[in-house]
KEFI-912032 format. One line per field, with one value per residue: residue in three letters; residue number from 1; z, x, y of N, C-alpha, C, O, CB in turn. Coordinates in steps of 0.02 Angstrom, whole numbers. Atoms other than C-alpha are relative to their C-alpha. Glycine has a CB too. Layout:
res = ala,...
n = NUM,...
n_pz = Z,...
n_px = X,...
n_py = Y,...
ca_pz = Z,...
ca_px = X,...
ca_py = Y,...
c_pz = Z,...
c_px = X,...
c_py = Y,...
o_pz = Z,...
o_px = X,...
o_py = Y,...
cb_pz = Z,...
cb_px = X,...
cb_py = Y,...
% end
This chain:
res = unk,unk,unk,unk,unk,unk,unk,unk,unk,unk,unk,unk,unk,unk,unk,unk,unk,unk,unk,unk,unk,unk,unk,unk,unk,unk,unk,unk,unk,unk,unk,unk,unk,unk,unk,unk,unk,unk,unk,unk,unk,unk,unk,unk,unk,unk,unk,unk,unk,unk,unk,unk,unk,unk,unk,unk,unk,unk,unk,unk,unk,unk,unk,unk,unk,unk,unk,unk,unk,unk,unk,unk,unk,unk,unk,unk,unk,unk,unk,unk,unk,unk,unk,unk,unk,unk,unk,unk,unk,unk,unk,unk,unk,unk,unk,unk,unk,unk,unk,unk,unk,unk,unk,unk,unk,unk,unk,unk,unk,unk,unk,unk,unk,unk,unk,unk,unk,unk,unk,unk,unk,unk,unk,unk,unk,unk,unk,unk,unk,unk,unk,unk,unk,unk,unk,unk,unk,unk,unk,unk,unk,unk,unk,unk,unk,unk,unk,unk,unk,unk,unk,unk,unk,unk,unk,unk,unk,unk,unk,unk,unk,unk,unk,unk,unk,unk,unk,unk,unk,unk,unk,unk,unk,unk,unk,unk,unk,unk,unk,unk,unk,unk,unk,unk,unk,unk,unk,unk,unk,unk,unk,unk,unk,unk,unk,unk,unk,unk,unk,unk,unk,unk,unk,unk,unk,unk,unk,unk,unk,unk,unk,unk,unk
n = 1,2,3,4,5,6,7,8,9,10,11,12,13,14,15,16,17,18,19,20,21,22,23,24,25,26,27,28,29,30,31,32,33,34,35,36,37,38,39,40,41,42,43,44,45,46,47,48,49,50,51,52,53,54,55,56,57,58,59,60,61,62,63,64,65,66,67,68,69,70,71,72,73,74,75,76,77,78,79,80,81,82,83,84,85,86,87,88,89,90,91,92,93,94,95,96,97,98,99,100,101,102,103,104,105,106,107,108,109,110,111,112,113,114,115,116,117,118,119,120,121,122,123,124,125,126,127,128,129,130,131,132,133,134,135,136,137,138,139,140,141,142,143,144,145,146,147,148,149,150,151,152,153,154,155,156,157,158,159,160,161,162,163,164,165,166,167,168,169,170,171,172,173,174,175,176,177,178,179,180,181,182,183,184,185,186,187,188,189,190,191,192,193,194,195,196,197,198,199,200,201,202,203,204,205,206,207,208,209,210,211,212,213
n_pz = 33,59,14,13,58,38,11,-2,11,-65,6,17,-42,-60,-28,-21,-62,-37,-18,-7,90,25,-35,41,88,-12,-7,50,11,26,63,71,54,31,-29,17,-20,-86,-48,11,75,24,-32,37,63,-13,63,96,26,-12,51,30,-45,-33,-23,-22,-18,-66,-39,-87,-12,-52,-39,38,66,18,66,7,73,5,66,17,31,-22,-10,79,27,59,-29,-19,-60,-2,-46,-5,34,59,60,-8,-23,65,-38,-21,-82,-20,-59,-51,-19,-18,30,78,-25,-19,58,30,-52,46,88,15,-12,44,33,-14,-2,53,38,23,-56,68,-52,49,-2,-47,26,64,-33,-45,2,13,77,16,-36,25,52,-41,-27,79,29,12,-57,58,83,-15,75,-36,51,-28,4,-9,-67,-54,-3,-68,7,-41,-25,-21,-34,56,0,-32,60,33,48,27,34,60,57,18,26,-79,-54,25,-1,-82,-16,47,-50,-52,30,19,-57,-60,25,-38,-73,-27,-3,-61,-7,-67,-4,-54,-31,-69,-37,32,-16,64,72,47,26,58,78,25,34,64,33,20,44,31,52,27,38
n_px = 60,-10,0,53,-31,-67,28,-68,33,20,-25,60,-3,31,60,43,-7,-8,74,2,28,63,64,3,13,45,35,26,50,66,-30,-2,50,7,12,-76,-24,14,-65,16,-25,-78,-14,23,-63,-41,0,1,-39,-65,-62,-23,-29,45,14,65,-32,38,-14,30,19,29,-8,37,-23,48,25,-33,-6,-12,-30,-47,-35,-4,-36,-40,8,53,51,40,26,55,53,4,61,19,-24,20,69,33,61,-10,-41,-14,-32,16,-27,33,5,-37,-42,-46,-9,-84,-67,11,-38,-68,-26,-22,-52,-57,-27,-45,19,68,65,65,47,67,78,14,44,-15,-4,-60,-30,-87,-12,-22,-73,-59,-38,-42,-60,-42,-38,-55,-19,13,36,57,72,76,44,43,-8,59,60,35,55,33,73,21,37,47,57,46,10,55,16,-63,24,20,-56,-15,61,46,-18,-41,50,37,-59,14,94,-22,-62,20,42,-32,-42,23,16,-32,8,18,-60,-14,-45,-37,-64,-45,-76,-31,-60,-81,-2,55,-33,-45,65,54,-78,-20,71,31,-68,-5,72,-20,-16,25,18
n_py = -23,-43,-65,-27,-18,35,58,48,73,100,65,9,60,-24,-30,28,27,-38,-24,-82,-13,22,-35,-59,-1,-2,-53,-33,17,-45,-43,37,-7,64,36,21,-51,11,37,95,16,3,71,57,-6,25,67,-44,-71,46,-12,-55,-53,-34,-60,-56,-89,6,-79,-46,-68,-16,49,47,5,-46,14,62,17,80,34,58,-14,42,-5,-21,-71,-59,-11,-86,4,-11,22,73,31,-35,34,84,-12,-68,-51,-80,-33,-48,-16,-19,-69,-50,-67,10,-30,32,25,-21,34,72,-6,-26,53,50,-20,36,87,16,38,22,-9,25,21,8,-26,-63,-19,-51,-76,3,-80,6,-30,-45,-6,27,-42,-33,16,31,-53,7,91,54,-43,45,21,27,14,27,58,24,-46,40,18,-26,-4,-54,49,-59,15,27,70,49,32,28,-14,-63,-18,48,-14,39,86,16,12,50,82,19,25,69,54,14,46,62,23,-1,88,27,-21,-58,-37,-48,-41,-30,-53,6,-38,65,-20,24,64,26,-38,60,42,-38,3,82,25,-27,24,64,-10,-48,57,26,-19
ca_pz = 921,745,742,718,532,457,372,432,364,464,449,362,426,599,600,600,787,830,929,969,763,764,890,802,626,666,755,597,512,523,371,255,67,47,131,74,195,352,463,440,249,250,377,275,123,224,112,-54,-45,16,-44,-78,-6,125,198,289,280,437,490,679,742,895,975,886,704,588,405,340,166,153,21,-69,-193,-273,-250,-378,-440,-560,-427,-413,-256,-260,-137,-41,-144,-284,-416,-327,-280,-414,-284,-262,-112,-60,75,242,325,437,358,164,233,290,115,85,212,137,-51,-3,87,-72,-168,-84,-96,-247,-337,-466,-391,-500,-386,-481,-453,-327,-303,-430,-309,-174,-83,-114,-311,-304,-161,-259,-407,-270,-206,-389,-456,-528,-426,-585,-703,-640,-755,-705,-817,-784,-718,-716,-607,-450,-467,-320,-277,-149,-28,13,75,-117,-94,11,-146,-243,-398,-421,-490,-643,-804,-861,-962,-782,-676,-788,-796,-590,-596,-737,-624,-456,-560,-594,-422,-330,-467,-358,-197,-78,-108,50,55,195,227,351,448,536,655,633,725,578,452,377,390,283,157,143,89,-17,-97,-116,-189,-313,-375,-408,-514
ca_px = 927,935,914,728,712,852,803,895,893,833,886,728,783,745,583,479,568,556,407,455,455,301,194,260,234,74,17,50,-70,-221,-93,-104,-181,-152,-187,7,54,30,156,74,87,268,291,201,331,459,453,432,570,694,873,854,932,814,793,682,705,620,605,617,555,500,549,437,459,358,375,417,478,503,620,714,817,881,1074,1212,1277,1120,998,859,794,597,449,430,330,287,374,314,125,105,5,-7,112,178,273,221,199,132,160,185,330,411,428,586,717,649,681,846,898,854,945,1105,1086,1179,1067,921,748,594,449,284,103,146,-2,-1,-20,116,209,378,360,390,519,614,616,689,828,875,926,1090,1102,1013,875,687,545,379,264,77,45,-91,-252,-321,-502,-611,-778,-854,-955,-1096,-1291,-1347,-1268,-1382,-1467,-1320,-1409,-1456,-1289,-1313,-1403,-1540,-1466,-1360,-1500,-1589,-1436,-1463,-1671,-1609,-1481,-1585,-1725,-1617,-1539,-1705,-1751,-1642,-1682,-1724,-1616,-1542,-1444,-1322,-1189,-1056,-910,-824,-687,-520,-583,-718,-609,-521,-670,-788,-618,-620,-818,-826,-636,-730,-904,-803,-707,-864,-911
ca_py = 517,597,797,869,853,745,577,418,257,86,-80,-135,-318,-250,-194,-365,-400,-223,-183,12,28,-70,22,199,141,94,254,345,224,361,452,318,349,150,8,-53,81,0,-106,-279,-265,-223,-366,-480,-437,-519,-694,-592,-485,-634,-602,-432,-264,-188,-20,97,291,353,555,593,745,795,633,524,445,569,485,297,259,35,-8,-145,-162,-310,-354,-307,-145,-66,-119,20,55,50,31,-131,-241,-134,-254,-437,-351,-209,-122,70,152,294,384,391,535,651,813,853,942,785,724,836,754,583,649,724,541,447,571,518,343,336,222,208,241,152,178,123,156,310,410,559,710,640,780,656,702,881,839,735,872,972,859,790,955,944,770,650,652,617,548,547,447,391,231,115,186,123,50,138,120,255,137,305,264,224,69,-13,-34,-110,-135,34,69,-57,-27,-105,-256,-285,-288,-402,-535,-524,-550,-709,-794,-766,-850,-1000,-1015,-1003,-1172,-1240,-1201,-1072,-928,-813,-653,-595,-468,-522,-428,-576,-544,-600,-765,-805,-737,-896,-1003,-883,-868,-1042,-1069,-923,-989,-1164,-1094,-988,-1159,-1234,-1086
c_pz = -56,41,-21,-81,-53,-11,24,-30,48,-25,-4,43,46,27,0,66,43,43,6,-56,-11,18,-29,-63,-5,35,-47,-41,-31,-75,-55,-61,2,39,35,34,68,30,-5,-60,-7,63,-24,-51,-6,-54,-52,-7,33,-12,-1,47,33,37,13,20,34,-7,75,-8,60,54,-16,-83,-61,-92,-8,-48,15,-81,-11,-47,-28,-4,-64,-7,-30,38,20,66,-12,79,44,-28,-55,-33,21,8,-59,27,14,63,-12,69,63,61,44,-11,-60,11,7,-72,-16,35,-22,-49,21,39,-52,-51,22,19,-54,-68,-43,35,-53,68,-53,55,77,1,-26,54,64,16,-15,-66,-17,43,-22,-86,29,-18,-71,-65,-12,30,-65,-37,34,-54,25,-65,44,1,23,56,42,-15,58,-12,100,23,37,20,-71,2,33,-42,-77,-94,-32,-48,-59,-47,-2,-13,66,32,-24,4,83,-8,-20,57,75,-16,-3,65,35,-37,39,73,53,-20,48,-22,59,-9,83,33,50,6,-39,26,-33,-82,-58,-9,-61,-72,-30,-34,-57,-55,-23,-52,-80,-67,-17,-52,3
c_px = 19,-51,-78,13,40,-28,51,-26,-1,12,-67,4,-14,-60,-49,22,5,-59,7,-19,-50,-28,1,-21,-91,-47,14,-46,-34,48,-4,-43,-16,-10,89,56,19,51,-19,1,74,22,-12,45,50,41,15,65,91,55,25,35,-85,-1,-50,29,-53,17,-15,-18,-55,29,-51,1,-62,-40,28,-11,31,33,40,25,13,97,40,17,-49,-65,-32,-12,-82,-48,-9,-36,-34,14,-58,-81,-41,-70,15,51,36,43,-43,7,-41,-38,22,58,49,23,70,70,-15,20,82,50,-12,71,94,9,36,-10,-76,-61,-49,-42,-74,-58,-4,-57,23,16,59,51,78,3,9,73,53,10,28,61,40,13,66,21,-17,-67,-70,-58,-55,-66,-67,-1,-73,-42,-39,-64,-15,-75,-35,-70,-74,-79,-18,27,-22,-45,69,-6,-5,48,13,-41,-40,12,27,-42,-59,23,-29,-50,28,43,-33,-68,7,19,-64,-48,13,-5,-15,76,12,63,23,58,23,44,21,58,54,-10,-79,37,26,-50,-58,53,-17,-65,17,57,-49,-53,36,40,-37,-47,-72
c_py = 49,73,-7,9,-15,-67,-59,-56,-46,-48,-26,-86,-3,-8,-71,-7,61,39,66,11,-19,54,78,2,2,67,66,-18,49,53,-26,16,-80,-58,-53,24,-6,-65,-68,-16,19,-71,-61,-11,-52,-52,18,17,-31,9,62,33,8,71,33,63,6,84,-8,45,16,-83,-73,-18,40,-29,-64,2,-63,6,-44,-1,-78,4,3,93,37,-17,41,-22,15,-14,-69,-22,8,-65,-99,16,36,8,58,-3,66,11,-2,31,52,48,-14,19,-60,-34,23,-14,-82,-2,23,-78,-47,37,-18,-45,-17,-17,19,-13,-22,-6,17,7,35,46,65,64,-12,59,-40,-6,58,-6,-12,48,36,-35,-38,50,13,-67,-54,22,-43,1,-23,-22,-14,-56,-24,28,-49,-7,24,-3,38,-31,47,-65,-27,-68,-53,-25,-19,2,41,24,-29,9,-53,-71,-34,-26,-56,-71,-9,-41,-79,-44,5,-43,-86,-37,-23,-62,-27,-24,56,36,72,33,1,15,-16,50,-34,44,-30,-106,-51,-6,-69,-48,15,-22,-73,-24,58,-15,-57,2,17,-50,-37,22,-1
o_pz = -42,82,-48,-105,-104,36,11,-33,95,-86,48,87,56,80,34,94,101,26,-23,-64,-58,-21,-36,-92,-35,13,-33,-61,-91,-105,-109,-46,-4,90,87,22,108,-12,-1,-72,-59,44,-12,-60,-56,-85,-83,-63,38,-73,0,99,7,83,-26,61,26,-30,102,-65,56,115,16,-118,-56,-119,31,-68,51,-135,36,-72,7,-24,-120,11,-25,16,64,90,-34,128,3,-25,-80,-22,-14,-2,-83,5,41,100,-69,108,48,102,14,0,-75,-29,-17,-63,-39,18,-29,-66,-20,25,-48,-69,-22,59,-50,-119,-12,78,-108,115,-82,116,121,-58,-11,54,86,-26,-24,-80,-77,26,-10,-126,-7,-68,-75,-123,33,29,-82,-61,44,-95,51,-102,105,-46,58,108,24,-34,102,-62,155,-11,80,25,-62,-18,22,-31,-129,-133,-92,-99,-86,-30,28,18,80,46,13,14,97,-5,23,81,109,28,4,70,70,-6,65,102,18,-23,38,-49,104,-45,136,-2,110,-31,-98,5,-12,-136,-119,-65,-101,-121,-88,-77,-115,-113,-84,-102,-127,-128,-51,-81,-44
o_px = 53,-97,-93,60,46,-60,111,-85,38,8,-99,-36,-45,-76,-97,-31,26,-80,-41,-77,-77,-42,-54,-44,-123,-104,-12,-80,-31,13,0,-103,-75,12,107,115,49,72,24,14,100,59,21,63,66,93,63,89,147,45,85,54,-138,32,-98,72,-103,70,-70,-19,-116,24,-51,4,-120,-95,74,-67,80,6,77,4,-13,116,20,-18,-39,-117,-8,-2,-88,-22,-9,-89,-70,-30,-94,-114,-97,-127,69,59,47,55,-102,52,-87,-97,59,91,105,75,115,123,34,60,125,110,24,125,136,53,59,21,-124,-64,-47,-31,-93,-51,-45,-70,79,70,86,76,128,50,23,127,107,55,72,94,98,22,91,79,32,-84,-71,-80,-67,-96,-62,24,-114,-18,-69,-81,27,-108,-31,-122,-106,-74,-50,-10,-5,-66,78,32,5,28,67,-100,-29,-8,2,-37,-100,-5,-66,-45,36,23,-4,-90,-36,19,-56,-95,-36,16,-11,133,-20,111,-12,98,-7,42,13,82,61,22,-111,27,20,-58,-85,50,-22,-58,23,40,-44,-57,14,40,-9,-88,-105
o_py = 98,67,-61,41,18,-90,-55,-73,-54,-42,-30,-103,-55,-36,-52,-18,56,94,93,30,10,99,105,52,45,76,120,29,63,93,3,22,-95,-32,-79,10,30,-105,-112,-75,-1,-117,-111,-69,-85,-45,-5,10,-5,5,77,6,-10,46,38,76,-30,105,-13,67,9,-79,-125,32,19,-22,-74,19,-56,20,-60,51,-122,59,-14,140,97,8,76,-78,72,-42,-115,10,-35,-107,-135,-35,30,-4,66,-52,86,-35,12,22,79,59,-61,-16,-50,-66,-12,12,-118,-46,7,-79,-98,12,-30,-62,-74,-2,41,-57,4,-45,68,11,21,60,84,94,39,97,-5,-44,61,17,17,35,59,-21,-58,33,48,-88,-87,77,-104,42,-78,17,-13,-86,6,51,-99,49,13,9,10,-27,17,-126,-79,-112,-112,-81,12,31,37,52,-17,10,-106,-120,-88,-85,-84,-124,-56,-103,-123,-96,-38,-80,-131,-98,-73,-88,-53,-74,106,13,123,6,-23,-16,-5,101,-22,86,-45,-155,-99,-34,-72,-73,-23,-59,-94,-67,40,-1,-59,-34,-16,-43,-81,-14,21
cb_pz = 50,-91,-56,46,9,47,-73,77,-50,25,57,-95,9,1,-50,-35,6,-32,65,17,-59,23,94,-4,-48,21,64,-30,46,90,2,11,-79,-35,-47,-63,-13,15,91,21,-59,15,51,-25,10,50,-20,-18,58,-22,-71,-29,-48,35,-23,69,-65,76,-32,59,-66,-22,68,15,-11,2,-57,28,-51,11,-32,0,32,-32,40,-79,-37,-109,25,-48,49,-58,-39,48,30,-23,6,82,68,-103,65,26,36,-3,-8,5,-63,14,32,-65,56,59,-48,-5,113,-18,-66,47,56,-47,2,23,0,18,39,-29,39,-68,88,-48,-10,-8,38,-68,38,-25,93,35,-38,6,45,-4,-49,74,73,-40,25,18,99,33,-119,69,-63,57,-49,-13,36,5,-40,66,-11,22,-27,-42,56,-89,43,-78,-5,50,-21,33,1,50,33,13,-77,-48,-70,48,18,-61,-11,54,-76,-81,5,38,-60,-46,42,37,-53,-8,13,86,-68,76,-17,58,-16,-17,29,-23,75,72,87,-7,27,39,58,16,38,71,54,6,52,55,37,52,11,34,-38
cb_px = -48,-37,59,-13,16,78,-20,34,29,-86,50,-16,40,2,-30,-16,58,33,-34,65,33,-31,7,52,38,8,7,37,-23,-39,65,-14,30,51,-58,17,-39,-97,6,-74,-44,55,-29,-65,48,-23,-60,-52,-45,2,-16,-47,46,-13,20,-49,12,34,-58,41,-27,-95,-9,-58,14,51,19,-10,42,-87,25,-19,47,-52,3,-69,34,-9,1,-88,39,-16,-50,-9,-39,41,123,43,1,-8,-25,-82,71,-52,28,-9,13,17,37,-27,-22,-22,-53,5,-12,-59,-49,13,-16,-75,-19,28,-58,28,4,7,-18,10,10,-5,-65,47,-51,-81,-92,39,-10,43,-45,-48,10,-15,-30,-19,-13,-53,-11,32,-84,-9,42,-29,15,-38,27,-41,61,7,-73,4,-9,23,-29,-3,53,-15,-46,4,33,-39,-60,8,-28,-10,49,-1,23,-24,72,29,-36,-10,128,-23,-88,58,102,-3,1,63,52,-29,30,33,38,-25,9,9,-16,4,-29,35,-3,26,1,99,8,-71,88,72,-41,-12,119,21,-89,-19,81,-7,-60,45,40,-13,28
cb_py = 33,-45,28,63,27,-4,-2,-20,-35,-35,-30,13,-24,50,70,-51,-49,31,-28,44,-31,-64,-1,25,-94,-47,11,15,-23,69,17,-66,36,-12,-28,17,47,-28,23,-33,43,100,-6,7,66,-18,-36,88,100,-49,-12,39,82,-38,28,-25,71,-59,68,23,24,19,33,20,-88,84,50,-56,51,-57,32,-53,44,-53,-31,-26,8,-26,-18,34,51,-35,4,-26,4,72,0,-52,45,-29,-19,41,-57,22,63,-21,35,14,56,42,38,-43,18,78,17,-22,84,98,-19,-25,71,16,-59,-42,-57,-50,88,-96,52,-84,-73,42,-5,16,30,-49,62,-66,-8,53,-32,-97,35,1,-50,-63,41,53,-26,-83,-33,19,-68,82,-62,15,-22,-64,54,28,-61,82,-106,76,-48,77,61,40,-14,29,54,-86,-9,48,-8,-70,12,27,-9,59,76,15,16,61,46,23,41,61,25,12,58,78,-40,27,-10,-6,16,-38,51,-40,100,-42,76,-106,-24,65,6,69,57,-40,-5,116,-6,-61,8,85,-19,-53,83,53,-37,-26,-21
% end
């Protein structure tokens, strides 16, 4: 068992057949900013990220794993080390982590990986961006630019009226096109939340509606 505190790396190849790593990765979960953050999206990667290098920096502490950083790389000398998935997904991610605290035994284990670090659409306030101006002090040269911004929409009580949120001309295109549809035929609303054992059937109508435009 690593020392309270010290980052180790994991054999990222590992972790889809490792259920202990699962069931821990997963009960950090509730830490996630991202969705990208969670143990069934880096499992899913698997395919994507074929070929490459893999690695997972991990913090113990206390006897349980406290932070997970997923990365890959691809093979060759000038290969950076980035995020899983970042490059094939160009989806947000971040560290994962308990404490902001744990961020600095994570930054000081990339810092002695040797290699080039390109990690894109990190979120801006991340505690492993001051860490890593820590641990790359006299070590190499870090550059933090802005990068494209997450789209969010803050799902509160006004959206039970959905509309409400659309100007005038907006709400007029709606009235116009529910006009046209209900030429057609009766026209019905409904809001779903299928399980996981509805899930692929719904996918598949609203996938087929969507190709008939």
């Amino acid at each position: 068992m690593a020392p309270p505190h010290s980052a180790r790396a994991i054999d990222l190849a590992r972790w889809d057949g490792s259920d202990w790593l699962a069931e821990e990765w997963r009960a950090l979960e509730p830490h996630a900013r991202w969705p990208t953050q969670s143990h069934a999206f880096a499992a899913a990667l698997t395919p994507l990220i074929e070929g490459q290098r893999r690695k997972l920096l991990g913090l113990r502490a206390g006897g349980t794993i406290s932070a997970l950083l997923p990365l890959c790389r691809d093979a060759g000398a000038i290969g950076r080390w980035r995020i899983a998935g970042s490059r094939e997904l160009f989806e947000p991610g971040d560290l994962l982590a308990a404490r902001p605290d744990d961020a600095a035994p994570i930054a000081d284990a990339l810092a002695r990986l040797r290699k080039p670090l390109s990690f894109d659409r990190i979120s801006a306030d991340s505690p492993l961006l001051p860490a890593l101006r820590r641990a790359m002090h006299r070590r190499g040269l870090l550059s933090v630019r802005p990068a494209m911004p997450c789209p969010l929409i803050v799902l509160d009580e006004s959206w039970r009226d959905p509309e409400s949120h659309f100007n005038s001309g907006r709400r007029s295109d709606f009235r116009r096109a529910a006009r046209r549809a209900e030429a057609l035929g009766p026209v019905t609303f409904e809001t779903l939340a299928p399980g996981l054992q509805d899930f692929d059937a719904l996918f598949d109508e609203a996938i087929g509606v969507e190709a008939k435009s």
